[in-house]
Steps between C-alpha positions, in 0.01 A plus 500: 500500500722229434871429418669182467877506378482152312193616256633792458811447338317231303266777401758689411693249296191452318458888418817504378481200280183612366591828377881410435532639163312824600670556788866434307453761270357764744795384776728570180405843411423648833815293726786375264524788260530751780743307682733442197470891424594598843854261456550629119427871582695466848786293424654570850225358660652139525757627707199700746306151530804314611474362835852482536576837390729770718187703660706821448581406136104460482455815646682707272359292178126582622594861579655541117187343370263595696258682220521205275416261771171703646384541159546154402353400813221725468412317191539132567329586774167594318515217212542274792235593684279486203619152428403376813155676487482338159550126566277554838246629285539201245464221738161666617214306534378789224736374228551783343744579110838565549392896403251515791765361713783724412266804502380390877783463566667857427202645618598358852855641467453855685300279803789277513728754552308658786433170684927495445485826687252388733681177560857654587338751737346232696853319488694809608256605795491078597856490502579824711233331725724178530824610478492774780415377796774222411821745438349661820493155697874425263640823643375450847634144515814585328435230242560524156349192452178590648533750231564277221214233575278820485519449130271208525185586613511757225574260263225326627296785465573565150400180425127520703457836319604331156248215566213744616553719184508208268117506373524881397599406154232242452276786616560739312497286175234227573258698706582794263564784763787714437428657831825411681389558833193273430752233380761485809158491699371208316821356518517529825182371623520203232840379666406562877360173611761333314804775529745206670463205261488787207824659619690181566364384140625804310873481727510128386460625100714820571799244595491261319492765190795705683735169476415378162543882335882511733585148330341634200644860424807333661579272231411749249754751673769228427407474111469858485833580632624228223350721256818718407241799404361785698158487317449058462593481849192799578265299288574180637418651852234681372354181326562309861267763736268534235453111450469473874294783541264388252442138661450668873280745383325221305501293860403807720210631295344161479527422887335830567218454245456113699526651797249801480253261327517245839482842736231669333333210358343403138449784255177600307687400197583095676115477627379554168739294320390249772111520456471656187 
């Protein structure tokens, strides 16, 4: 097993620029559409997403819609994760049609969910691990702080468990499992030998994405709130997650297709395209 951070971005600029148009229209259909239904069918959402919003304002609005919002979520939810299944399954070394794509990746859907499950278990039972014995030592010491800087190690955590379960989706669609235990396993034992570099790697690509979707959405926000109308300002914000969604998802997929092909090493498909 190998990993190098250098060849595999360039890998994964390379996926992406190979399959652009593919990926464009799948990234369209399965991560901007759903994004600018959830702003046109939720209009009020704006005002939820805003960081500078009163909390107890927020409160209220999510209360109110809290039906639409599940549902909605519910459902951008799945096309999302069978967009991402997709495009990992069209950067394969397999190269399969966009139909074989899409229908791998829906069929991967229900095991996405349960590694979700499986995911925020380990995250809850990880964090009550980290963050007790701090408020303990906190209330012992009569320090809030100590309290506080308890939130890092499980930030850190959440990051090494993000890194560790970063393969499962790879699994699932290019080794063609949709055991989801069998994935996080993979997943797990691809990224040991390399779990530091790997999770420093993905925080590097998580940040960087973070600040450039703030400036982003942020200057969207401002033309939005120029609209004058309810429904263009919803679209334009709509328009501005989905655009951005669509280029990180492009971005994400493709560094975990480079990624799992330097960890598990050259498929059947690459050897015989090789020596064939």
């Amino acid at each position: 097993m190998n990993f190098d951070m250098n060849s595999c971005w360039s890998r994964a600029v390379e996926l992406v620029q190979a399959n652009f148009s593919l990926l464009l229209i799948v990234a369209a259909v399965f991560l901007l559409l759903p994004n600018v239904a959830l702003y046109m069918l939720v209009p009020d959402l704006q005002a939820i997403v805003d960081p500078t919003a009163d909390p107890d304002v927020v409160a209220a609005q999510m209360g109110s819609m809290a039906g639409p919002l599940i549902s909605g979520g519910l459902f951008s939810v799945v096309f999302q994760f069978a967009g991402y299944a997709a495009m990992v399954a069209l950067m394969g070394d397999a190269r399969p049609t966009v139909g074989q794509a899409l229908g791998s990746g829906i069929r991967t859907v229900p095991s996405l969910f349960a590694i979700a499950i499986m995911f925020f278990v380990m995250y809850f039972l990880g964090a009550i691990a980290v963050v007790v014995p701090i408020s303990l030592l906190a209330g012992l010491a009569g320090s809030a702080f100590i309290g506080f800087i308890g939130f890092i190690p499980v930030v850190l955590f959440v990051a090494w468990l993000a890194a560790r379960c970063s393969m499962a989706m790879p699994v699932l669609v290019l080794d063609g499992t949709l055991n989801p235990i069998t994935a996080l396993t993979k997943s797990f034992a691809l990224t040991k030998p390399k779990q530091w570099p790997i999770m420093g790697f993905w925080i590097v690509i998580i940040v960087i994405m973070v600040v450039a979707s703030l400036i982003f959405t942020g200057i969207f926000g401002v033309v939005a709130s120029l609209a004058g109308s309810e429904l263009v300002s919803a679209l334009i914000l709509g328009l501005a997650s989905g655009l951005t969604g669509m280029i990180y998802g492009m971005v994400l997929c493709a560094v975990a297709v480079a990624m799992f092909g330097q960890l598990s090493g050259p498929s059947v498909e690459a050897i015989e395209d090789t020596f064939g």
